[in-house]
PDB file of N, H, CA, C and O in Angstrom:
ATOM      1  N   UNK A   1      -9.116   4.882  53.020  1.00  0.00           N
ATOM      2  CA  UNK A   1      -9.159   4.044  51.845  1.00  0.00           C
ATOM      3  C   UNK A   1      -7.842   3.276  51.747  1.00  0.00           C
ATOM      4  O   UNK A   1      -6.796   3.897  51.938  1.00  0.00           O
ATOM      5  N   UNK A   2      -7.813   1.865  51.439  1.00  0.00           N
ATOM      6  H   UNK A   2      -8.662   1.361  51.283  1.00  0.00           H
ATOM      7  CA  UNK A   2      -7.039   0.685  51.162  1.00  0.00           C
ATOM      8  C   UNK A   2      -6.538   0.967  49.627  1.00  0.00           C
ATOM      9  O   UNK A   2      -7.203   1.428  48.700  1.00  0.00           O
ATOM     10  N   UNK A   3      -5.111   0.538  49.635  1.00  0.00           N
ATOM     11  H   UNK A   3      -4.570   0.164  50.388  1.00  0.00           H
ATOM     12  CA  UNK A   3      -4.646   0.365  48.245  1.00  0.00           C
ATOM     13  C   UNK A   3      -3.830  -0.637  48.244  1.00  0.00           C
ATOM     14  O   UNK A   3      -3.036  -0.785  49.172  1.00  0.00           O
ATOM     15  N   UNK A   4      -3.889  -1.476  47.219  1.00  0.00           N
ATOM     16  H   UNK A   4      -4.535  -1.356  46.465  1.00  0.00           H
ATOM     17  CA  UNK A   4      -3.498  -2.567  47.024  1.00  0.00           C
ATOM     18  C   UNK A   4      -1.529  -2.123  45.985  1.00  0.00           C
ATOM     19  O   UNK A   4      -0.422  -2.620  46.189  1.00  0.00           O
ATOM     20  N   UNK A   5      -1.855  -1.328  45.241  1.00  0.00           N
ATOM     21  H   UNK A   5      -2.754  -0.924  45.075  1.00  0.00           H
ATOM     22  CA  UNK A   5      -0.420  -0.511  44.724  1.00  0.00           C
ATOM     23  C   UNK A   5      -0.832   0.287  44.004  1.00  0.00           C
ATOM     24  O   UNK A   5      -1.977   0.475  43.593  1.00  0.00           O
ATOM     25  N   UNK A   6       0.416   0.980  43.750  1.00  0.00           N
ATOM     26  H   UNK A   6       1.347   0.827  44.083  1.00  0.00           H
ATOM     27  CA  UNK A   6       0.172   2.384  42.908  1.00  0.00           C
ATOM     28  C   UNK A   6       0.971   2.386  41.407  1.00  0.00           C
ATOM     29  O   UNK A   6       2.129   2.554  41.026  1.00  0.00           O
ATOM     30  N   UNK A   7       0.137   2.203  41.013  1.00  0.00           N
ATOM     31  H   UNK A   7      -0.804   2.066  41.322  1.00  0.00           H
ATOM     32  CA  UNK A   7       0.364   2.025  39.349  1.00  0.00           C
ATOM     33  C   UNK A   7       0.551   3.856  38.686  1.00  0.00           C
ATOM     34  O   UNK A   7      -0.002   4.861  39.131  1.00  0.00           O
ATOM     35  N   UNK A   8       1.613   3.733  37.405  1.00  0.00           N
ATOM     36  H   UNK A   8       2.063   2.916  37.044  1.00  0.00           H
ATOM     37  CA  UNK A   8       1.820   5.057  36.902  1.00  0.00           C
ATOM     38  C   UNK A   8       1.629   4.493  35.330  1.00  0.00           C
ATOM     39  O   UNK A   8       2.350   3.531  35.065  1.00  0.00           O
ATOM     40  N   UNK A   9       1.106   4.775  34.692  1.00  0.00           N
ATOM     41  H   UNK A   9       0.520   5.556  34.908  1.00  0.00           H
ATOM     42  CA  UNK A   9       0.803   4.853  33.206  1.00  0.00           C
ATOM     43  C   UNK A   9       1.757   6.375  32.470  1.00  0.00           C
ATOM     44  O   UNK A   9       1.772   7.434  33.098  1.00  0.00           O
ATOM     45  N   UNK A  10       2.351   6.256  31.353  1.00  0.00           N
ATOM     46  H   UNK A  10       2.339   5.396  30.842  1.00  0.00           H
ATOM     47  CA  UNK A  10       2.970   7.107  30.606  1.00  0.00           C
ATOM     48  C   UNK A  10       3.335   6.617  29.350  1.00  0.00           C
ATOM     49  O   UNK A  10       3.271   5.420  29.069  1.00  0.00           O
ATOM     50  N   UNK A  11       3.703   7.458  28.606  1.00  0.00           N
ATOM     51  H   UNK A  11       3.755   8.430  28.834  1.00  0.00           H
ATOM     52  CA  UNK A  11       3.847   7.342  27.199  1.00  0.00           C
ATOM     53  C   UNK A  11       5.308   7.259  26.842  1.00  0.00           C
ATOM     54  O   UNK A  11       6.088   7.394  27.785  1.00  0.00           O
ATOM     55  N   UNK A  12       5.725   7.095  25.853  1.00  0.00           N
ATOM     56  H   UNK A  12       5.091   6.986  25.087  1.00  0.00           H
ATOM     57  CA  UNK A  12       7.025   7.379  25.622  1.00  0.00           C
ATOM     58  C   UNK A  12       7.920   8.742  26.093  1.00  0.00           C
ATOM     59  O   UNK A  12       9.113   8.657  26.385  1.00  0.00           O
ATOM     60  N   UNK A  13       7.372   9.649  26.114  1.00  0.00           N
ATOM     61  H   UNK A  13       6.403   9.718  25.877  1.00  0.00           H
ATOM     62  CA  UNK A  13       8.024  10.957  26.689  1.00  0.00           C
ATOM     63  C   UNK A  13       7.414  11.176  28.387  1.00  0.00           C
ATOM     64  O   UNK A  13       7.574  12.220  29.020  1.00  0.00           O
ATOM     65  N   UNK A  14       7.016  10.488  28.683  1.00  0.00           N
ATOM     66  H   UNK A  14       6.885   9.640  28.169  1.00  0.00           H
ATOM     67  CA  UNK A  14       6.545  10.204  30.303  1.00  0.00           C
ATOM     68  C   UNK A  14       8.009  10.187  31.271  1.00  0.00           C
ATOM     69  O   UNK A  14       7.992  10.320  32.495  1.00  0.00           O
ATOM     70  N   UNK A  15       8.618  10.094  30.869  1.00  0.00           N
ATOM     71  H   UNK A  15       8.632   9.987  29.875  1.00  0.00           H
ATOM     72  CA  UNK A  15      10.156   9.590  31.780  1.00  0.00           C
ATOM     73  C   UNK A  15      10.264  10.706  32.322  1.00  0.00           C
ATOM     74  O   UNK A  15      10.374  10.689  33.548  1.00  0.00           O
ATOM     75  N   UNK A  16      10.272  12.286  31.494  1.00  0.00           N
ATOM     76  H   UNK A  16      10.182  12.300  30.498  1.00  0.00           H
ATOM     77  CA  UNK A  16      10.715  12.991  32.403  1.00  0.00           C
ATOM     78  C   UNK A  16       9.898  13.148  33.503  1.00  0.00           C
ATOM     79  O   UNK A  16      10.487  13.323  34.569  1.00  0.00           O
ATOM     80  N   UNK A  17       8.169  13.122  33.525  1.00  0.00           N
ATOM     81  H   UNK A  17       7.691  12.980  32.659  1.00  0.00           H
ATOM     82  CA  UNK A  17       7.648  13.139  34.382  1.00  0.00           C
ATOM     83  C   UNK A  17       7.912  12.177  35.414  1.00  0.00           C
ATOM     84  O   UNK A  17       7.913  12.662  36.545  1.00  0.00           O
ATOM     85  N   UNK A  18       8.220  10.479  35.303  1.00  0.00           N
ATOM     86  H   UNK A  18       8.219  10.085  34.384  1.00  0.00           H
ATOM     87  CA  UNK A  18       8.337   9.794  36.352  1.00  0.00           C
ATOM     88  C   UNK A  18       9.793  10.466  36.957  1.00  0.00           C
ATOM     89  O   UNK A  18       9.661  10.850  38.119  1.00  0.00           O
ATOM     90  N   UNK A  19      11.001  10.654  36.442  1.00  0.00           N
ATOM     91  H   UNK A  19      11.108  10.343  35.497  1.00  0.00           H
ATOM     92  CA  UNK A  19      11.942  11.220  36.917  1.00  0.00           C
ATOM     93  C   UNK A  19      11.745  12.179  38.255  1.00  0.00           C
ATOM     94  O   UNK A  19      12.445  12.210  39.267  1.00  0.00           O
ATOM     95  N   UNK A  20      10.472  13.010  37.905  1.00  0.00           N
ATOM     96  H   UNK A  20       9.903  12.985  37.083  1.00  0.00           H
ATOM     97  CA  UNK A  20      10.509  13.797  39.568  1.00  0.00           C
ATOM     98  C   UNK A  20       9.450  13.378  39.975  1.00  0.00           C
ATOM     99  O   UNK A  20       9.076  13.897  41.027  1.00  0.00           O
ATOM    100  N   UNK A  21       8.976  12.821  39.655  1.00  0.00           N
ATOM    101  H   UNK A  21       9.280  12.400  38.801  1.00  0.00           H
ATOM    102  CA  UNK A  21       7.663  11.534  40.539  1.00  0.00           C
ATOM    103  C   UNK A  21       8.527  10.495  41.675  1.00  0.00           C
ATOM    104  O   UNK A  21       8.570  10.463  42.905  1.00  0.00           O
ATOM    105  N   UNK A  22       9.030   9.864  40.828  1.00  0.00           N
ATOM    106  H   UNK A  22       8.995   9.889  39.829  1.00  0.00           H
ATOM    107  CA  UNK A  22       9.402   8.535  41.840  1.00  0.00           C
ATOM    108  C   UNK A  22      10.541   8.817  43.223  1.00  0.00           C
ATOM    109  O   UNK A  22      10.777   8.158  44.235  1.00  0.00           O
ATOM    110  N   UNK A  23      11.181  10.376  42.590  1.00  0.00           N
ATOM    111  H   UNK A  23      10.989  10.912  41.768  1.00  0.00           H
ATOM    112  CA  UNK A  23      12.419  10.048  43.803  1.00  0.00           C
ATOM    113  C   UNK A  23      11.696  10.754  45.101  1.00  0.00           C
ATOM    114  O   UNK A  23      12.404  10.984  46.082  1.00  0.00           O
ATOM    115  N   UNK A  24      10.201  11.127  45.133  1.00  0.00           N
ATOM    116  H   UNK A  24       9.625  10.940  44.336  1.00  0.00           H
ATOM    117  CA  UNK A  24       9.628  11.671  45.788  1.00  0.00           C
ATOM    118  C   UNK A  24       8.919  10.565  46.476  1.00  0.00           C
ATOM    119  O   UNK A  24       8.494  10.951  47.565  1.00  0.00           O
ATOM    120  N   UNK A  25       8.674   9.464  46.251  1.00  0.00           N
ATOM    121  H   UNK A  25       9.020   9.151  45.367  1.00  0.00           H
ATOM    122  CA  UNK A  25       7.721   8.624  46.600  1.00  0.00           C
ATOM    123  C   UNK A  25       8.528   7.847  47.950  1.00  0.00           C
ATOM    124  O   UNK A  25       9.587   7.231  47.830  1.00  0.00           O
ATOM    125  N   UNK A  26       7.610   8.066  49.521  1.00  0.00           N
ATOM    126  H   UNK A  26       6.750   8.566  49.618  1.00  0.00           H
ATOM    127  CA  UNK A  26       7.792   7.863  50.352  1.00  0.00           C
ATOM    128  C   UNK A  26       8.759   6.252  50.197  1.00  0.00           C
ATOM    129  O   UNK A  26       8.210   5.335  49.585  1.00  0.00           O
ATOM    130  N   UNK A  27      10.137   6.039  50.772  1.00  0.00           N
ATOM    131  H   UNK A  27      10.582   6.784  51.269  1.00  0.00           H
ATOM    132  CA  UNK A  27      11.313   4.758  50.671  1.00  0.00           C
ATOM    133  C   UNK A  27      10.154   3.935  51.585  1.00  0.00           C
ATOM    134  O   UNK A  27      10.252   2.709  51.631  1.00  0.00           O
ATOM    135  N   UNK A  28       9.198   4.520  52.219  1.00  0.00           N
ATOM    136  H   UNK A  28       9.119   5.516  52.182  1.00  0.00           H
ATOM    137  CA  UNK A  28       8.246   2.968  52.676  1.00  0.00           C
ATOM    138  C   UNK A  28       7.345   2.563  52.616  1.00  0.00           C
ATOM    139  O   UNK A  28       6.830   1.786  53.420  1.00  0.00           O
ATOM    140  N   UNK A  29       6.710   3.172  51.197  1.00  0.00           N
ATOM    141  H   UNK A  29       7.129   3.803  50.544  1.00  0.00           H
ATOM    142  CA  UNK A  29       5.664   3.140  50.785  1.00  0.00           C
ATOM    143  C   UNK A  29       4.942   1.310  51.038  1.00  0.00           C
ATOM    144  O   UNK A  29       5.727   0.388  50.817  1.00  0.00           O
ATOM    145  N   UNK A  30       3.529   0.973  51.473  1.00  0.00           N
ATOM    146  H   UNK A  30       2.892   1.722  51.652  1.00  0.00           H
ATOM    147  CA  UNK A  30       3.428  -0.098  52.350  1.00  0.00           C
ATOM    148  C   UNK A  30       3.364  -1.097  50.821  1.00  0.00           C
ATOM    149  O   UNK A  30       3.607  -2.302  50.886  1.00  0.00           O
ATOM    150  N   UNK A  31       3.023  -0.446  49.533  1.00  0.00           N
ATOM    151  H   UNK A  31       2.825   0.533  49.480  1.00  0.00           H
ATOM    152  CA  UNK A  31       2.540  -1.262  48.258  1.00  0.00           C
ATOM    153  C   UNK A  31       2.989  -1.179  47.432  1.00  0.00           C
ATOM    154  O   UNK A  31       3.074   0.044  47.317  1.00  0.00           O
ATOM    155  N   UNK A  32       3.562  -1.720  46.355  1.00  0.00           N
ATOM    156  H   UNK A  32       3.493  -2.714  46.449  1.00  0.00           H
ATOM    157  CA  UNK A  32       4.717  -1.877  45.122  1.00  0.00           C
ATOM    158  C   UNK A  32       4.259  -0.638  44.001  1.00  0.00           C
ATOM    159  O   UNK A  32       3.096  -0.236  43.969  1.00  0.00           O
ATOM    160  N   UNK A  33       4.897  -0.311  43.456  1.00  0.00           N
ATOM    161  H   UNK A  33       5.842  -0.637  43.482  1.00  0.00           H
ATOM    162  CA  UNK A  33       4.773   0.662  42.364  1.00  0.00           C
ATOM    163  C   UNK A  33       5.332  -0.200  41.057  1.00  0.00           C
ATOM    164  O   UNK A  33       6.343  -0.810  40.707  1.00  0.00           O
ATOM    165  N   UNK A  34       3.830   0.197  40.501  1.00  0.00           N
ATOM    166  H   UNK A  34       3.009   0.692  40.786  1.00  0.00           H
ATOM    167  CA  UNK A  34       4.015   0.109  38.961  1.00  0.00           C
ATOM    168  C   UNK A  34       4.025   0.631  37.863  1.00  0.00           C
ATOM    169  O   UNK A  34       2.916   0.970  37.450  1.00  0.00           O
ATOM    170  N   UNK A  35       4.990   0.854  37.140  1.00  0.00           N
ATOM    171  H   UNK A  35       5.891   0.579  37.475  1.00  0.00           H
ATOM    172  CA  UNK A  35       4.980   1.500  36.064  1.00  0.00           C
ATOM    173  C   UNK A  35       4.390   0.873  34.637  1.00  0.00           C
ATOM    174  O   UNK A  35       4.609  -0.297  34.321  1.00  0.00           O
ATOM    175  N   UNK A  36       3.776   1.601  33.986  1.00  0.00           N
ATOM    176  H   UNK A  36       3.599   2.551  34.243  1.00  0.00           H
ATOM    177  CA  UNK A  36       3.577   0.966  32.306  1.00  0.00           C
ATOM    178  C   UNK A  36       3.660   1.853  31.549  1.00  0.00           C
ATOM    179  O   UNK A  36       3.092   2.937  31.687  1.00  0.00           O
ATOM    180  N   UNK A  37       4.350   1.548  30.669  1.00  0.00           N
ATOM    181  H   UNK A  37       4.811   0.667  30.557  1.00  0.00           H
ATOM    182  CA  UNK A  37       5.039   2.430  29.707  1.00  0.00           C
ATOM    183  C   UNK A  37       5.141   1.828  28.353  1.00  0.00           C
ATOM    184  O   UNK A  37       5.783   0.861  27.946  1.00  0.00           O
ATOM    185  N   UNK A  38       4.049   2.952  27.555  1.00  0.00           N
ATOM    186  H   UNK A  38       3.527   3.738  27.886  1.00  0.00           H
ATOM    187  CA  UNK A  38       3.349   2.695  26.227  1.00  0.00           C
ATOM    188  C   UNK A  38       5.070   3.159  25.223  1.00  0.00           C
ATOM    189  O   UNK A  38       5.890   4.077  25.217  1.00  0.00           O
ATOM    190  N   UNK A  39       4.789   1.570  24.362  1.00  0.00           N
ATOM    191  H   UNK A  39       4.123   0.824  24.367  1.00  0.00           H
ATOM    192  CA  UNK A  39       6.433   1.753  23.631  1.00  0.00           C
ATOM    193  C   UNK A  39       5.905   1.135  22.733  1.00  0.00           C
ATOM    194  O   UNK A  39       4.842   0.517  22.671  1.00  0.00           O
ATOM    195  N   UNK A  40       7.136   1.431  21.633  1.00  0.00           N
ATOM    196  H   UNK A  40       7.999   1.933  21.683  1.00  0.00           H
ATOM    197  CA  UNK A  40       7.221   1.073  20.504  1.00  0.00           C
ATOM    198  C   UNK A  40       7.325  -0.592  20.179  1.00  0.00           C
ATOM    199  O   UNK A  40       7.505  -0.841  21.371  1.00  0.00           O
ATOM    200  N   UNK A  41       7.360  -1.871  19.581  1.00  0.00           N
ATOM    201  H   UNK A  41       7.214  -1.669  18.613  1.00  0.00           H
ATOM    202  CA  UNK A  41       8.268  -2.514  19.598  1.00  0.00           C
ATOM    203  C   UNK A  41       9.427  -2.746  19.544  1.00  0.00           C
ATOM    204  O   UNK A  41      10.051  -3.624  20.139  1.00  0.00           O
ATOM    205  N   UNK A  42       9.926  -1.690  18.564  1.00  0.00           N
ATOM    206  H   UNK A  42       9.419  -0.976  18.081  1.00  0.00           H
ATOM    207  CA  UNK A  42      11.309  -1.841  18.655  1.00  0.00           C
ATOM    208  C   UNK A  42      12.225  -1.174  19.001  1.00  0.00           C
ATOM    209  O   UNK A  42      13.332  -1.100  18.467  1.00  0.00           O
ATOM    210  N   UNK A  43      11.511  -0.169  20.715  1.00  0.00           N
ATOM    211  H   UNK A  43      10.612  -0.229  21.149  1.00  0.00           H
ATOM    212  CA  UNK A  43      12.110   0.237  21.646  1.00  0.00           C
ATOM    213  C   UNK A  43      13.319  -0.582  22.431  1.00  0.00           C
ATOM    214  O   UNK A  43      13.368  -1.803  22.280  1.00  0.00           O
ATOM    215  N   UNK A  44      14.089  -0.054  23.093  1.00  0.00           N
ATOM    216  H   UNK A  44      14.049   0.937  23.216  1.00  0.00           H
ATOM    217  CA  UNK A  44      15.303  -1.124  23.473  1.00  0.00           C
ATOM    218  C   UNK A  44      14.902  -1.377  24.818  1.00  0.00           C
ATOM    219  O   UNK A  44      13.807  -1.933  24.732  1.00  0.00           O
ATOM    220  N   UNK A  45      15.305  -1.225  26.312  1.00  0.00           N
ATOM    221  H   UNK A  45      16.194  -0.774  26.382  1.00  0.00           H
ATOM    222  CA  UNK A  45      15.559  -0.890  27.325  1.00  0.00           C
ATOM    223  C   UNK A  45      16.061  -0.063  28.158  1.00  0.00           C
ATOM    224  O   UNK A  45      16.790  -0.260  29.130  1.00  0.00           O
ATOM    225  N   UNK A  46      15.490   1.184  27.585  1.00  0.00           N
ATOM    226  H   UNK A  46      14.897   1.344  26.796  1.00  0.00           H
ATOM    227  CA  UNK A  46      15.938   2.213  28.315  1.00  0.00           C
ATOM    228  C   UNK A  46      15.380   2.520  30.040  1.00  0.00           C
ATOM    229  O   UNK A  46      16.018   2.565  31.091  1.00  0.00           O
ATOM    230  N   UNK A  47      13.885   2.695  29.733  1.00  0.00           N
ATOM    231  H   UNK A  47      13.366   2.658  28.879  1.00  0.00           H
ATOM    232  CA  UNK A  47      13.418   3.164  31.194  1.00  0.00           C
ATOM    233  C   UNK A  47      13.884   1.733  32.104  1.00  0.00           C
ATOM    234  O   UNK A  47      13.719   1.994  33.296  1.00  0.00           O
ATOM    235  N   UNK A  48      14.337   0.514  31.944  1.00  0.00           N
ATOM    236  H   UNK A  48      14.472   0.303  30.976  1.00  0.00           H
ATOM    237  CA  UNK A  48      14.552  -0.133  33.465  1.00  0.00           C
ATOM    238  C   UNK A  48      16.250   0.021  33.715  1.00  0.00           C
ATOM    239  O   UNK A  48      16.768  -0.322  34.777  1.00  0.00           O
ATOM    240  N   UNK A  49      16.859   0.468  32.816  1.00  0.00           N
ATOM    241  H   UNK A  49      16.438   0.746  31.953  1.00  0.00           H
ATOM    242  CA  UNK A  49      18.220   0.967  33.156  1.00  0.00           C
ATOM    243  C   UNK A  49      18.333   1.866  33.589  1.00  0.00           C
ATOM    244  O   UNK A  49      19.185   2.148  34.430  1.00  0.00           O
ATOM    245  N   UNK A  50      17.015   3.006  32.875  1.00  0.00           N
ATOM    246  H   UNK A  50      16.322   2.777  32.192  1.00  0.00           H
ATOM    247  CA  UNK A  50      17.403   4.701  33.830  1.00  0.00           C
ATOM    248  C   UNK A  50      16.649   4.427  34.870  1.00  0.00           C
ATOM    249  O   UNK A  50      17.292   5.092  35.682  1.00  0.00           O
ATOM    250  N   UNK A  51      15.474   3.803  35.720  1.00  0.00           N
ATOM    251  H   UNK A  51      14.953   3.262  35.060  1.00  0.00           H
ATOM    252  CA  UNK A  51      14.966   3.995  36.800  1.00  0.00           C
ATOM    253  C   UNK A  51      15.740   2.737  37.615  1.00  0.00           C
ATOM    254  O   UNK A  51      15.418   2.619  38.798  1.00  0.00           O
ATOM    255  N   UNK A  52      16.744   1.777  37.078  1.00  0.00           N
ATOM    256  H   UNK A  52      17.006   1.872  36.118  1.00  0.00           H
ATOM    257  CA  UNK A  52      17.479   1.351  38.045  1.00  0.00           C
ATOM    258  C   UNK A  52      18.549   1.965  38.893  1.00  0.00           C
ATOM    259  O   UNK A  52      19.063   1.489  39.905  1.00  0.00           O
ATOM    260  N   UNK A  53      18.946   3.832  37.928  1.00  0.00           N
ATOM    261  H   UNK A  53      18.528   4.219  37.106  1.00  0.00           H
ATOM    262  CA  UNK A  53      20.022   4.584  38.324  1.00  0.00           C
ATOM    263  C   UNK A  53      19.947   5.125  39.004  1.00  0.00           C
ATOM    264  O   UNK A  53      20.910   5.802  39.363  1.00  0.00           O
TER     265      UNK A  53
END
């Protein structure tokens, strides 16, 4: 089976789960990973500062 990318859905308390998700995810994976992450509006920018670290 073909995949076009691998999308991750989570909630606001989801981080810790992507935290030991992503540093596991093969460095050559052949298709982009996406995250979506259900927030508040007047959430700031946290998860693209912590998963840029």
């Amino acid at each position: 089976m073909n995949y076009d990318a691998v999308v991750m859905g989570v909630s606001a308390g989801g981080l810790a789960a992507l935290s030991a998700i992503i540093p596991k995810l093969d460095q050559d994976l052949p298709v982009p990973v996406m995250i979506v992450q259900h927030l508040s509006p007047d959430s700031d920018d946290f998860l693209p500062r912590h998963l840029d670290s």
